[in-house]
MILO-929875 format. One record per atom (N, C-alpha, C): residue in one letter; chain; z, x, y. Coordinates in steps of 0.1 Angstrom, whole numbers, m for minus. Atoms other than C-alpha are relative to their C-alpha. Layout:
BEGIN
+------+------+-------+-------+-------+
! zati ! gudo !    up !  east ! north !
+------+------+-------+-------+-------+
!    A !    A !     Z !     X !     Y !
...
+------+------+-------+-------+-------+
// end
This chain:
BEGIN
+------+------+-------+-------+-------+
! zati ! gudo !    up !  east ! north !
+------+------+-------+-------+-------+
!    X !    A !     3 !    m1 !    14 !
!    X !    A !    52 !    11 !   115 !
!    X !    A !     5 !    14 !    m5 !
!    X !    A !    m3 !   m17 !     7 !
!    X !    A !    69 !    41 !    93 !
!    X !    A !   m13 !     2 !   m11 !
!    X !    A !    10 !     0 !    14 !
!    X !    A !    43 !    57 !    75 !
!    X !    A !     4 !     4 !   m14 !
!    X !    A !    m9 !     0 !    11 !
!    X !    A !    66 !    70 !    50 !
!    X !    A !     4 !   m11 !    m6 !
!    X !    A !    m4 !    11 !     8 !
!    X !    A !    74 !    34 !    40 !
!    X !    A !    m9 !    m6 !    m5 !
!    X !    A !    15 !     8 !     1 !
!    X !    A !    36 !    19 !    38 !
!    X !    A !    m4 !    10 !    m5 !
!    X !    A !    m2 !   m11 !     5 !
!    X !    A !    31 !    55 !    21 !
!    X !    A !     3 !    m9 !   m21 !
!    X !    A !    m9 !     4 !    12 !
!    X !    A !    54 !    44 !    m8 !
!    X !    A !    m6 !   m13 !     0 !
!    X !    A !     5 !    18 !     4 !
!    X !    A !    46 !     4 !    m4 !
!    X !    A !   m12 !    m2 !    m6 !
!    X !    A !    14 !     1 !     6 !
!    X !    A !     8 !    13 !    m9 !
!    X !    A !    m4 !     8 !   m15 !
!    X !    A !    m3 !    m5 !    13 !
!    X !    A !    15 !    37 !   m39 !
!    X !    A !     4 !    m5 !    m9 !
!    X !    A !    m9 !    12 !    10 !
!    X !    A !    37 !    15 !   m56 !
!    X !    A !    m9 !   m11 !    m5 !
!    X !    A !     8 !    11 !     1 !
!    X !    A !    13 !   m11 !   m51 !
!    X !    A !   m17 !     1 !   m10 !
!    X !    A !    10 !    m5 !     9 !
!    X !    A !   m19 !    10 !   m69 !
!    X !    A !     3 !     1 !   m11 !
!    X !    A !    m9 !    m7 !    12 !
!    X !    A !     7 !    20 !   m93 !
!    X !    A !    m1 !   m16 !   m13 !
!    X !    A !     0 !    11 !     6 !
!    X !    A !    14 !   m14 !  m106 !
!    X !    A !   m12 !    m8 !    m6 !
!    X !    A !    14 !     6 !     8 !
!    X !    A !   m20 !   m27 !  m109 !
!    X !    A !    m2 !     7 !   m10 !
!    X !    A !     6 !   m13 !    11 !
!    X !    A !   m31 !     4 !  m125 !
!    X !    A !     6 !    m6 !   m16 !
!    X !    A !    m9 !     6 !    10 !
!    X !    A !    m3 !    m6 !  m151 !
!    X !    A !    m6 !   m10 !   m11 !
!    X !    A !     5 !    15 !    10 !
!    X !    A !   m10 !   m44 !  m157 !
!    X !    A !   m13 !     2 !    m2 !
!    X !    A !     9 !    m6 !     3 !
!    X !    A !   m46 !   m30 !  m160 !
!    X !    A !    m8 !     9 !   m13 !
!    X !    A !    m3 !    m3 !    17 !
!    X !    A !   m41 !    m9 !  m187 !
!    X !    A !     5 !    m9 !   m10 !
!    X !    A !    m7 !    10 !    10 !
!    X !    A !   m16 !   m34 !  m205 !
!    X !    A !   m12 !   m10 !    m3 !
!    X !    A !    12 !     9 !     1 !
!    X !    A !   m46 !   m57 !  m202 !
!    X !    A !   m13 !     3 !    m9 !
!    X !    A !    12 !    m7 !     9 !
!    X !    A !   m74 !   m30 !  m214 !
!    X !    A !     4 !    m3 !   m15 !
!    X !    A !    m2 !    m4 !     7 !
!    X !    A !   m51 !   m22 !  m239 !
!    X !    A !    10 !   m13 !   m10 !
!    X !    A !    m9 !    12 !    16 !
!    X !    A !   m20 !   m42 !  m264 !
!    X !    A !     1 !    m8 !    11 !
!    X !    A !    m3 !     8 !    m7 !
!    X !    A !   m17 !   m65 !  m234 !
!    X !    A !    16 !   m12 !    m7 !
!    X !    A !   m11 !     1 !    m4 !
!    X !    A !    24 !   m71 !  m233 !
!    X !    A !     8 !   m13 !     8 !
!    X !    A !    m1 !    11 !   m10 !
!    X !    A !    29 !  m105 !  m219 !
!    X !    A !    13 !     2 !    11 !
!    X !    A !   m11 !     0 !   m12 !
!    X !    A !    63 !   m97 !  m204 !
!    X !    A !    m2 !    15 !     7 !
!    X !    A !     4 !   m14 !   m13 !
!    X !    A !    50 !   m62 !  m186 !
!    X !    A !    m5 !    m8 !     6 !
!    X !    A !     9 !    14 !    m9 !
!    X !    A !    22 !   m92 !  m169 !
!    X !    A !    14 !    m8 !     4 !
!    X !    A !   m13 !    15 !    m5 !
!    X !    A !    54 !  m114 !  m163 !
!    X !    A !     6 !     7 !     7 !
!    X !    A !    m6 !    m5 !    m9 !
!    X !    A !    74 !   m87 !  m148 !
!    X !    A !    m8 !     7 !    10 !
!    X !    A !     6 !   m11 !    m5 !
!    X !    A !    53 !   m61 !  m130 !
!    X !    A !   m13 !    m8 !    11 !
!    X !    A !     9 !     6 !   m15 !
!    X !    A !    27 !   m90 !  m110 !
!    X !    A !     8 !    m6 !     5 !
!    X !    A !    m5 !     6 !   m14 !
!    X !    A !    51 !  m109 !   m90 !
!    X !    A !     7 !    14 !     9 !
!    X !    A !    m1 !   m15 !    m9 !
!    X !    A !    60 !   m71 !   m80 !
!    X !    A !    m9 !     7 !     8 !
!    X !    A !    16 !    m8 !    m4 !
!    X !    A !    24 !   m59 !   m74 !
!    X !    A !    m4 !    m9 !    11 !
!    X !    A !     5 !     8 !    m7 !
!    X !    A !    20 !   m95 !   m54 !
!    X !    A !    10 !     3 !    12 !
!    X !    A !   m12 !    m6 !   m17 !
!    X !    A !    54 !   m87 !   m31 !
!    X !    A !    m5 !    11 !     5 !
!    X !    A !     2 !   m11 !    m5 !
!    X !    A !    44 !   m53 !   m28 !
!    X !    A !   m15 !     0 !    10 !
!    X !    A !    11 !     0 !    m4 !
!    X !    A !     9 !   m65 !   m15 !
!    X !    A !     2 !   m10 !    12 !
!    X !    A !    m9 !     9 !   m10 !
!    X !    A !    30 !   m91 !     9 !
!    X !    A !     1 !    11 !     9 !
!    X !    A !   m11 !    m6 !   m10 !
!    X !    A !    51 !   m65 !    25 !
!    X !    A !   m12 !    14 !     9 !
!    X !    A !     3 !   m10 !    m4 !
!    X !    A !    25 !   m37 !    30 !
!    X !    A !   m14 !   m10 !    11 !
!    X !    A !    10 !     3 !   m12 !
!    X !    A !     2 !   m64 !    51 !
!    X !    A !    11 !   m10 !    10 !
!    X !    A !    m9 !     1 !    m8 !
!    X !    A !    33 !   m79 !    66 !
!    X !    A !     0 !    13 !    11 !
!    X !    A !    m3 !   m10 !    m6 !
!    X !    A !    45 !   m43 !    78 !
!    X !    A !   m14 !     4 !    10 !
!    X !    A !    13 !    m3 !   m10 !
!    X !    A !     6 !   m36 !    95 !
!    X !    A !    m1 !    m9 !     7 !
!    X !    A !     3 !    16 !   m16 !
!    X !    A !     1 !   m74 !   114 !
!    X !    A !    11 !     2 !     5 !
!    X !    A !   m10 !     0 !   m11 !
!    X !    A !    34 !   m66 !   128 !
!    X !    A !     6 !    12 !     4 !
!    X !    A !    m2 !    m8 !   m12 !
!    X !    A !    31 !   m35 !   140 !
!    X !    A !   m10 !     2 !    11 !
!    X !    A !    10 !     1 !    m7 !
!    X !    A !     8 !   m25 !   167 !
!    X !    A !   m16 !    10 !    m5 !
!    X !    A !     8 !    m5 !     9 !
!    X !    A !   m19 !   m13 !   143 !
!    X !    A !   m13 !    m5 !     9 !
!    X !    A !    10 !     5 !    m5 !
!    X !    A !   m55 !   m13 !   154 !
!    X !    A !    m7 !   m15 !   m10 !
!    X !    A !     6 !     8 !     6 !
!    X !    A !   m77 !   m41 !   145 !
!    X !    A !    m6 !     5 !   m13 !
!    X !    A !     7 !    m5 !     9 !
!    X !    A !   m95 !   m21 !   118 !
!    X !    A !     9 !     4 !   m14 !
!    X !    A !   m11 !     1 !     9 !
!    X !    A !   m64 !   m17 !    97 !
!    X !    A !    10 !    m8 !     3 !
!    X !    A !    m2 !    17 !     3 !
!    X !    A !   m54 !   m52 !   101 !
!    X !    A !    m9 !    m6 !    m7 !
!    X !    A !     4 !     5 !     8 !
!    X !    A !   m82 !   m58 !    85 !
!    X !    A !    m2 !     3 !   m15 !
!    X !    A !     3 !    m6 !    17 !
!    X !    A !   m86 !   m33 !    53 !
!    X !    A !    17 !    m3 !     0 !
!    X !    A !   m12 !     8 !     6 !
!    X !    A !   m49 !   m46 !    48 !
!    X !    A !    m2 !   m10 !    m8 !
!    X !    A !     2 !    13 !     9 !
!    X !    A !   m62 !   m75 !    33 !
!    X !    A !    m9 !     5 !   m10 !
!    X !    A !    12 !    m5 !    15 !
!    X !    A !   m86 !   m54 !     6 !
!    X !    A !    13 !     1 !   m14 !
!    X !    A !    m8 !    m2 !     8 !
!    X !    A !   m66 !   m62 !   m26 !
!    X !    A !     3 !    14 !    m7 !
!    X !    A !    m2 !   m10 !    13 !
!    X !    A !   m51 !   m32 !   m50 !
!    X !    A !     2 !    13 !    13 !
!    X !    A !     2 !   m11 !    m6 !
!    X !    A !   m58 !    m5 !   m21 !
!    X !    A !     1 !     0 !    19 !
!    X !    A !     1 !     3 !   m13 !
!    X !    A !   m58 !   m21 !    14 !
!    X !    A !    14 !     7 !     1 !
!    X !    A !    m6 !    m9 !    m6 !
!    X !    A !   m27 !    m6 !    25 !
!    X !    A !     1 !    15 !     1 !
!    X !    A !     5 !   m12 !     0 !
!    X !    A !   m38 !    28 !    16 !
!    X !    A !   m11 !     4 !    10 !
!    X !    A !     7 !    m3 !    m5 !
!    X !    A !   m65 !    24 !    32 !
!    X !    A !     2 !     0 !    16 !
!    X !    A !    m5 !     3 !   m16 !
!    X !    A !   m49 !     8 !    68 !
!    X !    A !     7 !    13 !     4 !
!    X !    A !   m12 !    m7 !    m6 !
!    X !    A !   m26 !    38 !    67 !
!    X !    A !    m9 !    12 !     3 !
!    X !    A !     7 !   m10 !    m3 !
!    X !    A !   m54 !    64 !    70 !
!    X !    A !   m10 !    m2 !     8 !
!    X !    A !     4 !    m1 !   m16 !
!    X !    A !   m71 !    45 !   100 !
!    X !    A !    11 !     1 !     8 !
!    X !    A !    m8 !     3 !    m9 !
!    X !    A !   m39 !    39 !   116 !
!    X !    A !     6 !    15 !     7 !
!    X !    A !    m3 !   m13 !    m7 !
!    X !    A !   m28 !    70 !   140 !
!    X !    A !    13 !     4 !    m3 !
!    X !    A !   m15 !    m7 !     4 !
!    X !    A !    m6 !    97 !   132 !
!    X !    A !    10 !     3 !    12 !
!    X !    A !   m11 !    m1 !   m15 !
!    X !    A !    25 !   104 !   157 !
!    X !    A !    m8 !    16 !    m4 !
!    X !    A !    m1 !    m9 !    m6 !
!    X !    A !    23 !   132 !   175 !
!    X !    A !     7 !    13 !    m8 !
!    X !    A !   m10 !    m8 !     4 !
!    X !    A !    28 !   168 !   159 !
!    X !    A !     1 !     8 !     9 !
!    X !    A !    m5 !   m11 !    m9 !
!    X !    A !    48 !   195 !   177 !
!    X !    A !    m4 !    16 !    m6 !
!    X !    A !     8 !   m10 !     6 !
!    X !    A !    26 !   227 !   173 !
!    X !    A !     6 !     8 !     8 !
!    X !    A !    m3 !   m10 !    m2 !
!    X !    A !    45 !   256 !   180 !
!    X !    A !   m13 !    15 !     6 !
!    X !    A !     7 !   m10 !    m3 !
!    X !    A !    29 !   285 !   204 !
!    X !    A !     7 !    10 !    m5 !
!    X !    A !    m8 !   m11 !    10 !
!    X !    A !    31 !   316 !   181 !
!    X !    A !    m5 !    17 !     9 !
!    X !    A !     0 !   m14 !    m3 !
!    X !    A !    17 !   342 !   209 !
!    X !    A !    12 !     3 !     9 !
+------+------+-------+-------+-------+
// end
């Protein structure tokens, strides 16, 4: 799993709601609603795609499936690689 891609997938994916959300609060825009949810619905495809197929624990297999936020949330149980911490004495 890159987390720089599910990073972006899951931002993208808060982004857009947020959007149709406001458009909704507010002048609600029928073709923003027409373009921007079958976007928000792929983007919420691909970012619980990308976690069930990688080797992610169970625990972010499951907050993947919390609409609007679930892939934000899987990406911050799922384990970071390895950093290379330089000895500075």
């Amino acid at each position: 799993m890159s987390r720089p891609l599910l990073w972006w997938v899951g931002s993208t994916e808060a982004l857009t709601l947020a959007v149709l959300l406001v458009n909704l609060a507010t002048v609600h825009v029928g073709g923003l609603a027409a373009a921007l949810g079958p976007v928000h619905g792929l983007l919420y495809l691909v970012g619980v795609v990308l976690v069930w197929s990688s080797r992610s624990r169970w625990s972010a297999r499951l907050l993947v499936l919390v609409p609007a936020v679930g892939t934000l949330l899987a990406l911050r149980v799922a384990p970071q690689p390895d950093r290379v911490v330089e000895d500075l004495s």
